[in-house]
Structures are given as C-alpha cells and as structure tokens.
C-alpha positions in Angstrom: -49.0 45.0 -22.4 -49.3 42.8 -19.1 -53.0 42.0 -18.8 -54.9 42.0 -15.5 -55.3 39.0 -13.5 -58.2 38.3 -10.8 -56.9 37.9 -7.7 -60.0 37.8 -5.7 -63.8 38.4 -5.5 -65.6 39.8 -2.5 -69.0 40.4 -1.7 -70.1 43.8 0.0 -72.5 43.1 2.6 -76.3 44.1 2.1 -76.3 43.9 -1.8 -73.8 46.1 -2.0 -72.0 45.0 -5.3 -68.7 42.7 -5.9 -65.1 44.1 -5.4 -62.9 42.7 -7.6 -58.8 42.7 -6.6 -56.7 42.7 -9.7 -53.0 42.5 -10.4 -50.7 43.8 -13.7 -47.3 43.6 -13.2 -46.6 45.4 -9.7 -49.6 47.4 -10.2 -52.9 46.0 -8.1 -56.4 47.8 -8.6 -59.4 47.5 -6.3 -62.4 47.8 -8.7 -66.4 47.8 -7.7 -69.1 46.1 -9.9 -71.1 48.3 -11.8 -68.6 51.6 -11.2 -67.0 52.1 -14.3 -62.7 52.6 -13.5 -61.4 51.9 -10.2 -61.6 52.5 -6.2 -58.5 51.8 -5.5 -54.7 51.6 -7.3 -51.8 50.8 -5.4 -50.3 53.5 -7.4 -51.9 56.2 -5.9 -52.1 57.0 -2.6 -51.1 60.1 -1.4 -54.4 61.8 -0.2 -55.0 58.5 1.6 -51.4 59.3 3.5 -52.1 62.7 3.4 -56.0 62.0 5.3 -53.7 60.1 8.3 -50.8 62.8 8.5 -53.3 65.6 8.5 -55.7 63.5 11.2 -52.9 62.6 13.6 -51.1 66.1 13.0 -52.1 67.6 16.6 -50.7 64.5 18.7 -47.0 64.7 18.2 -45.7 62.8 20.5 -48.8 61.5 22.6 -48.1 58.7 24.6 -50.3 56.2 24.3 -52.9 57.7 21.3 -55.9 55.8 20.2 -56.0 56.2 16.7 -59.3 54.7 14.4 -59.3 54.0 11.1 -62.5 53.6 9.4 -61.6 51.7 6.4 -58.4 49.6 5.6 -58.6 49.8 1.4 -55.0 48.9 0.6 -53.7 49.8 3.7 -52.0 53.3 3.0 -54.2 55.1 5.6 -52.9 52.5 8.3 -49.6 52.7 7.4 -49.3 56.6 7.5 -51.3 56.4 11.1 -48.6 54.3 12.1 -45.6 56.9 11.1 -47.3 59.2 12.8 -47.6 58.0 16.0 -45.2 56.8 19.0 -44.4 53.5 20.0 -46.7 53.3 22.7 -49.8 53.9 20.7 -53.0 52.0 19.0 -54.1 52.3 15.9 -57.1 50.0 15.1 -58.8 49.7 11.5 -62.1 48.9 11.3 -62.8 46.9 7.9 -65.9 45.2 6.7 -65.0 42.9 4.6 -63.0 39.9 5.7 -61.3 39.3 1.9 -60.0 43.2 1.9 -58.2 42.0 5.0 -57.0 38.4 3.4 -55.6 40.7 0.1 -53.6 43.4 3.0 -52.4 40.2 4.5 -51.2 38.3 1.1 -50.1 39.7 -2.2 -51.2 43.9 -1.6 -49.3 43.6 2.0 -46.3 45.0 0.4 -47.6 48.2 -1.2 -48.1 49.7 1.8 -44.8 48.4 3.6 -47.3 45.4 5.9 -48.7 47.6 8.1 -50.8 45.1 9.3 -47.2 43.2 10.6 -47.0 46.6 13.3 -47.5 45.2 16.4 -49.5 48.9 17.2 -52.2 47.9 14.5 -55.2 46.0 15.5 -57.7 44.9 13.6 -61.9 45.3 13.9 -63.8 43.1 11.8 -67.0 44.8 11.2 -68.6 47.9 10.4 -66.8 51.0 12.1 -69.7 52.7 13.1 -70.0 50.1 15.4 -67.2 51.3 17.0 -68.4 54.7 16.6 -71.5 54.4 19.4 -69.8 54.4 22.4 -71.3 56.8 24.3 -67.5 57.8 25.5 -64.1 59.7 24.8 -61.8 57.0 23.2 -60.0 58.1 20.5 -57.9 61.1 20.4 -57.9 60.6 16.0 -60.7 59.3 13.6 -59.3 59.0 10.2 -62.9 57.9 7.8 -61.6 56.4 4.3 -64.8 54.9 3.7 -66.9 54.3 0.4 -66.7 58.3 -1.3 -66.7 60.3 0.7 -70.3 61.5 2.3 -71.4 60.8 -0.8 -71.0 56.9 -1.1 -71.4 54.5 -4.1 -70.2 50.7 -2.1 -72.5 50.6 0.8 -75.9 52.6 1.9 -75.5 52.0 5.8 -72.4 54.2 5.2 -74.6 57.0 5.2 -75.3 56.8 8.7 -71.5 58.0 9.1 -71.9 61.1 7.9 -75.1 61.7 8.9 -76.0 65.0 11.9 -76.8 61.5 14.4 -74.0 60.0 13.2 -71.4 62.7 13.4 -72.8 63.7 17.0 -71.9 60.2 17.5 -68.4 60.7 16.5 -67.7 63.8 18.5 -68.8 62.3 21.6 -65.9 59.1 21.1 -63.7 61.8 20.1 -61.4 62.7 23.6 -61.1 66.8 23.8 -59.5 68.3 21.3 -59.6 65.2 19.2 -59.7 65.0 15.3 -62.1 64.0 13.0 -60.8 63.7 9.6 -62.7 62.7 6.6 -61.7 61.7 3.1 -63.9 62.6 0.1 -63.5 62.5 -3.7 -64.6 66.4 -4.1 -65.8 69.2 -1.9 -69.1 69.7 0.0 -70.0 72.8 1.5 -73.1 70.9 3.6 -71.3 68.2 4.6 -69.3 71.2 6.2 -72.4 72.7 7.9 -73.1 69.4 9.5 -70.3 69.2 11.4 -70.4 72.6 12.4 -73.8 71.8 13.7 -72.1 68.9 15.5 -69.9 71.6 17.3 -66.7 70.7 15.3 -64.5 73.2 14.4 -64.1 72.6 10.6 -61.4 73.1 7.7 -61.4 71.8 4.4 -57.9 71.1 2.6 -57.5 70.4 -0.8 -55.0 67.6 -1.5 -53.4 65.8 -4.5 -53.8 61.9 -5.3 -50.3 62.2 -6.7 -47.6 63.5 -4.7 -48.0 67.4 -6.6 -50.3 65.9 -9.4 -53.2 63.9 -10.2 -57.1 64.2 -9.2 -57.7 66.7 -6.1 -59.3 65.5 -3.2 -61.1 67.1 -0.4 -60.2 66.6 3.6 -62.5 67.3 6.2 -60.4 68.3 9.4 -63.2 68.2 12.6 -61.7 69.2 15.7 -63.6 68.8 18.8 -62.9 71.7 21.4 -61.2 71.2 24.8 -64.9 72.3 26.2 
C-alpha cells in the first residue's frame, strides 16, 4: 500500500489545532490535530456539491448573483457555486487560513477542476463572518462549509456563526428572498429553531457524502422572505 505523505502543516488561528494536508496516490486527506480520522478527502464530496447546488438552486439564471462561500476546504463547494451560476456573476470564498488556499492553488487544485483559475471566483482572506456584518443586502446565496456544522470542533469564534446574533446577522446581508444554506455533519432540531427565530423560512435535507452512499449529512436551507 502507498503510504501518506505530508504535504503541509497549518496552524488554525487562536489555538485552534494543526491541519495536516496529506497525499496517497491521487487520494489527498485534510486531517485536524487531536480529531481522530479525517475532515476532509478528496474522495468525497458530494454533500459539499450538493450544499452549493441546493444554496444557489433559486437563482437560475440571475444575472449578476453574489454568491459567498464560507469556507474553501478543497474547493468542491466553490466549484459547484460556480456551475451554478451565469457568467456574469461573483462568487467569493472566504477562507482563513492562507496555507488551505496555497494547497487549492498547488497540488489539491485539480480535484476540484481549479476553481480558483474562474475568473468569477474571488478570494477573502479572513474570517467570513467578517464579511457577514454588513449591515446590508449583498448576497443573493450564502453557502457555510465551515468547521461541523453548528456544532464545531477546528475553531471556537465559529460559534458566533451560528449563533441567534449571528444568524440575524446573516439575514440582513442576505438580498430578499436570498438563501442561507448550511452544511452539518448530522441533524439539529435547535439549530432549526434559531433560524426560525431569525425569520428564515427553514428545511432540512438529508444528503449523501457519496453520490447514493456513504455517511448522511444534514443541509440547512434558510430562505429570507421577499418582506
């Protein structure tokens, strides 16, 4: 058998562990510090395109959609966000940790066919809910791949995203009848009360981190009303 090989080591901000890159083969794996298995495999993906196709569902052909996405990982999100959109739209990722966007620019790149290369991506250096406090509409999609789900493990000030201030926060960057969508490792019925009480209107789908197999995975579709 192929053993791994280090690729790289970053540093999540605020004591939040060490990510490791690795490679076998074709195969790359994203693992954290102290988490035993692995956050990410290039293998499998499809709730990560699955979280973009279901988040940018409503704006067929849009003209000129702002897209966000909280997260890069190994870029499937991005890429998916990307297919789903026209030519004439944005989709920025917000990533907070400069080496996760070195690996989507060097040896992972490929996985995800280089989104990065799409001349609609753009790339925010920092931590998304930055982005997130605008006290105006700008986005007509969020798409949040980051840390767990609302239950993280990477990095504590992820809380704040999923958090009632947080996720009034969200609505109001939202444009009317934008979408909110969320991805999770499992289900959480409060998680679902909180956005209602954000005035979201909420469903839940159930997807597959294999296309038709694999571990299940929860999406949380938000949907700010026209009024």
């Amino acid at each position: 058998m192929i053993p791994w090989t280090v690729l790289g080591i970053a540093d999540i901000p605020n004591n939040g562990g060490e990510l490791k890159l690795m490679q076998r083969g074709e195969e790359f794996s994203i693992r954290l510090s102290g988490v035993r298995g692995e956050l990410m495999n290039n293998r499998i993906h499809n709730s990560e395109e699955e979280l973009a196709g279901l988040g940018c569902a409503h704006l067929g052909d849009t003209d000129a959609a702002q897209v966000l996405v909280g997260g890069l990982g190994m870029g499937f999100t991005l890429a998916a966000a990307l297919k789903a959109v026209n030519f004439a739209s944005t989709v920025t990722v917000a990533e907070l940790i400069p080496e996760v966007v070195e690996w989507n620019r060097g040896p992972l790149g490929d996985s995800a066919g280089q989104p990065l290369l799409d001349s609609r991506a753009k790339v925010y250096q920092g931590d998304v809910a930055t982005l997130l406090t605008a006290e105006q509409p700008m986005y007509d999609a969020i798409l949040l791949d980051v840390d767990n789900g609302p239950e993280g493990i990477t990095h504590a000030d992820n809380n704040w995203l999923y958090s009632q201030a947080g996720l009034e926060s969200i609505h109001t960057t939202l444009r009317p009848e934008g979408m909110l969508a969320i991805w999770s490792a499992g289900a959480d019925p409060l998680f679902v009360i909180r956005l209602k009480k954000a005035k979201f209107n909420v469903t839940v789908r159930t997807v597959r981190a294999r296309v038709g197999k694999g571990s299940r995975h929860t999406i949380f579709l938000a949907k700010k009303p026209w009024r």
